[in-house]
N, C-alpha and C positions, 0 to 999 in steps of 0.2 A: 535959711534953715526953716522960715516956719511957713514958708512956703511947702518944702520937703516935708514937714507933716503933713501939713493940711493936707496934700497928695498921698501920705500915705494912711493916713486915716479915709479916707475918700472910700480909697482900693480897695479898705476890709469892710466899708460898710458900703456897698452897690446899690445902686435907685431904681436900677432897670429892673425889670419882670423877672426875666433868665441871669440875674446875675453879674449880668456885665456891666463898664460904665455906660450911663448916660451922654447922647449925642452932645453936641453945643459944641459953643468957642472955649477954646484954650483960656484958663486962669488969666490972671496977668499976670505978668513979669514970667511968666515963664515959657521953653523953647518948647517947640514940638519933638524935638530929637530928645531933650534932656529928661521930659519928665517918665518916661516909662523905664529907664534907666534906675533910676532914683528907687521908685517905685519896687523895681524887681530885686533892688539890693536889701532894702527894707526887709522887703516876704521872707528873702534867703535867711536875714539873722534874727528874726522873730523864730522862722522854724527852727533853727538852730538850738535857738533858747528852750523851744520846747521840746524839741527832744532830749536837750541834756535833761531835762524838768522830770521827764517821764521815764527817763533809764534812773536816775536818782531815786524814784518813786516806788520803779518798780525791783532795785534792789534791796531799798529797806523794806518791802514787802517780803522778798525773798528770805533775809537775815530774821526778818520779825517769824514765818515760817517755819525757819531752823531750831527755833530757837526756845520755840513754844513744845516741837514733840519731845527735844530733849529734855524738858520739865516736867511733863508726863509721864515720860516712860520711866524716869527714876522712881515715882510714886508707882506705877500701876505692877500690879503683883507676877509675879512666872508664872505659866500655864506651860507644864511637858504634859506631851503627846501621852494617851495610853502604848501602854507597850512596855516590854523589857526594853531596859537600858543598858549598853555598849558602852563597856567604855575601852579604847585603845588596839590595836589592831588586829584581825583574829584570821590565824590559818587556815586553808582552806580546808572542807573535811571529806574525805579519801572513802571513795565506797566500799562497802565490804566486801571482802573478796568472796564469789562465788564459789560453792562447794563443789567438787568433781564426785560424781558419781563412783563409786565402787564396782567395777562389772561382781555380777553373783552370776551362776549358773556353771554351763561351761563355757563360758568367755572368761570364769578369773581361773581355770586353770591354765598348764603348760601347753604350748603348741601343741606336744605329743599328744599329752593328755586328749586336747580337744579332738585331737582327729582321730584316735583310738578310741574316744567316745562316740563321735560321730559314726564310725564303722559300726560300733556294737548298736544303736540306734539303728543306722539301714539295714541292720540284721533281722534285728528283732520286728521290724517293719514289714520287709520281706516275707518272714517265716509267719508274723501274724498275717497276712494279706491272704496267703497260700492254705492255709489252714481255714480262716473265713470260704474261701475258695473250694475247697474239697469240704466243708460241711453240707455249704447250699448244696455242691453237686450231689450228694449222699441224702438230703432230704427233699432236692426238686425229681419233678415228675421224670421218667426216661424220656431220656432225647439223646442226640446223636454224640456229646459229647461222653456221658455214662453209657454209653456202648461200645465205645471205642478203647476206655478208659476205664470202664469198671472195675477192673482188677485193683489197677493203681490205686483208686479213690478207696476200696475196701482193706487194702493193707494199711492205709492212714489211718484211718476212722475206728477199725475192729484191733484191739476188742474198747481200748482207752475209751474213744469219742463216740461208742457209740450211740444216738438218739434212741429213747427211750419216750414214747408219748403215753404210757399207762398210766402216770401220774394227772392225764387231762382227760381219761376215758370216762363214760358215762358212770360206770363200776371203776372204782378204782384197784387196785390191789390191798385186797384185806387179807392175806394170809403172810401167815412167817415160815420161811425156807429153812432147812437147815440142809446144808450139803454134806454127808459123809460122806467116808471111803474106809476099806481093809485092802488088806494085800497079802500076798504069798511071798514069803521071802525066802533068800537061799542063805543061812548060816557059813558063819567062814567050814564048818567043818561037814559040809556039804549039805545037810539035811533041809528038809520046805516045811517051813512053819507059818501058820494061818497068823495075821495078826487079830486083835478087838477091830470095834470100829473107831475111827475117830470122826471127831464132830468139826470140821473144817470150820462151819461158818460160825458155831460160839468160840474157837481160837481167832478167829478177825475180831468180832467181836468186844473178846476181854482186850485186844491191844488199842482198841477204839476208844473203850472205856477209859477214863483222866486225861486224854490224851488230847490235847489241846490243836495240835497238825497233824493228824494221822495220814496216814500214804493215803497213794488214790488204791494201789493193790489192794490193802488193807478192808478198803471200804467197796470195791467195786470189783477187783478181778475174779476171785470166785462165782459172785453173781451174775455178773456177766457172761463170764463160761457156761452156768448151768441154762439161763435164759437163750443163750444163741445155740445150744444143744436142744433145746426141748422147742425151739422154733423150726429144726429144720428136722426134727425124727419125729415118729407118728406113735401112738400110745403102744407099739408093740417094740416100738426102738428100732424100727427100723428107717434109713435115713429118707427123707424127702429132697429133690432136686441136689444140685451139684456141690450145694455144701455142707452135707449132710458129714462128708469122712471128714471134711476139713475141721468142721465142729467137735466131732469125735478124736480127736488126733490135738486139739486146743484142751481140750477137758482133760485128758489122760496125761499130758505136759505137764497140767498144772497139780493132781494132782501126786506123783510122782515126785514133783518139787516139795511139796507139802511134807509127804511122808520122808522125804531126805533130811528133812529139817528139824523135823520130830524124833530121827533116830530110831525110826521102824525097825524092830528085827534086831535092833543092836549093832554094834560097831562089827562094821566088815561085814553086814548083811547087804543081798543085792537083790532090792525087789523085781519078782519074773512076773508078776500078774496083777491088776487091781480089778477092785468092782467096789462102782459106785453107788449110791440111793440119796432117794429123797426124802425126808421126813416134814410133810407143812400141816400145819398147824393153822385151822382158822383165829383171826382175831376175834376177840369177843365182844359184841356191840355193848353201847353204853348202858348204863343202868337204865336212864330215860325211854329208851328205844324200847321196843316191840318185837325188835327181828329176833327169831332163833335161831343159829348155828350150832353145827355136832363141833365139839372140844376134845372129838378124837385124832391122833395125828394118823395122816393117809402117808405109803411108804411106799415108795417107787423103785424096785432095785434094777440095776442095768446088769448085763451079761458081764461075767469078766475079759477084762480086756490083756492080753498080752504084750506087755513091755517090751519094745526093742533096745538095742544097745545103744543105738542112738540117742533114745529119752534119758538113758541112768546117766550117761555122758555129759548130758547136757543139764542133767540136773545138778549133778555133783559139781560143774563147772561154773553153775548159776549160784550153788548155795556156797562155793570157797570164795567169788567176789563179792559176794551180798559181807 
């Protein structure tokens, strides 16, 4: 046995340089086969020992470990997070439901509705396009399609649309018109009786006055008749170029209507003749001004004109739908 230490103490303390044993003869008493035997059983349960040594060590290290945060943390104070706090579990939340538009216009009426709307829209499209259409042609220079067309374009335009540029001339129109007319009438009990004059254009006039929509007649048909009359006949009333009767035959319509409306001559009278005149009147410049004008009225009367039965016809027929 103390042979077997001294071999195994030998082992763990080496002589040589690198560790190993030392050359020489064998101890005594002992085998060459026996002693590294010995030896190598020694190392096995020395290591043995140490490692139970170091697993022992390194669990109470572990336990001392444990045992030490649980001490801590019972002292050491809560720290929550910023933020609201949750507590318990929460539904999820549902977007709001997006609103549907309302159609407005003619998309929130009826099918019919829409498409009988739409008609009277391509109508009114239509008829504006054609009238834009026939004004240009009515104020562009002659060309081949107002030559062709002329007629057509002047029954559109005359007497309603017609262009009037006096309002842009260098002079404008500073006088006031008054259009009269008389007439000859025939009495139910046959007799011809002159009438006064009447003053056409202060009866437009007074209807004009308060009146907040007054006709286009009201405000323009007279003037227009005497304007496209005194455009195409010469200071002796006699007619100029080819629409000199048609202007004549426009005027004597209107005024016929006039006097039907008035009740010329009385009930059951039937006017056979009128004659017109003019009465203008210069406007009177401002006080400021310098200019003088005469504030005499100048009076223009026309020939009398003979009524056919077609005008009384057609007047009586005009003033029972009016």
């Amino acid at each position: 046995m103390d042979a077997y230490d001294e071999g195994s103490k030998a082992r763990h303390m080496p002589d040589g340089p690198d560790g190993s044993l030392p050359e020489g003869p064998a101890s005594a008493g002992s085998t060459p086969d026996s002693t590294p035997c010995a030896d190598q059983e020694s190392t096995d349960q020395e290591s043995v020992g140490q490692e139970s040594t170091d697993q022992e060590s390194t669990d109470q290290e572990s336990t001392d470990q444990e045992s030490v945060p649980q001490h801590h943390d019972s002292q050491a104070p809560t720290v929550q997070a910023p933020g609201p706090q949750v507590s318990g579990p929460q539904a999820p939340t549902a977007d709001p439901p997006v609103p549907v538009p309302t159609p407005t216009g003619i998309a929130s009426l009826p099918l019919r509705s829409q498409i009988v709307a739409a008609l009277a829209l391509a109508v009114v499209a239509v008829v504006a396009c054609v009238h834009l259409g026939m004004v240009f042609l009515h104020v562009a220079p002659s060309n081949t399609v107002t030559k062709q067309h002329g007629r057509a374009i002047d029954d559109w335009i005359y007497p309603e649309f017609e262009q009037n540029w006096k309002l842009f001339a260098p002079n404008p129109l500073q006088q006031n018109i008054d259009v009269q007319v008389r007439a000859q009438v025939r009495g139910a009990d046959g007799g011809i009786t002159e009438t006064g004059w009447y003053d056409l254009s202060a009866l437009d006039g007074a209807a004009i006055d308060g009146n907040l929509l007054p006709s286009h007649t009201q405000q323009n048909e007279l003037r227009r008749a005497w304007d496209f009359y005194i455009g195409t006949h010469d200071n002796d009333n006699h007619p100029v170029g080819l629409r000199g009767d048609l202007s004549q035959r426009y005027l004597r319509r209107i005024v016929v209507l006039r006097l039907d409306r008035e009740g010329a001559g009385g009930k059951g009278a039937v006017v056979e003749s009128v004659q017109v005149r003019s009465r203008t009147t210069n406007v009177p410049p401002p006080k400021w001004s310098e200019e003088q004008v005469s504030d005499t009225p100048v009076l223009r009367e026309l020939p009398w004109w003979t009524v056919p039965e077609e005008d009384v016809t057609d007047a009586r027929t005009e003033a029972s739908a009016g």
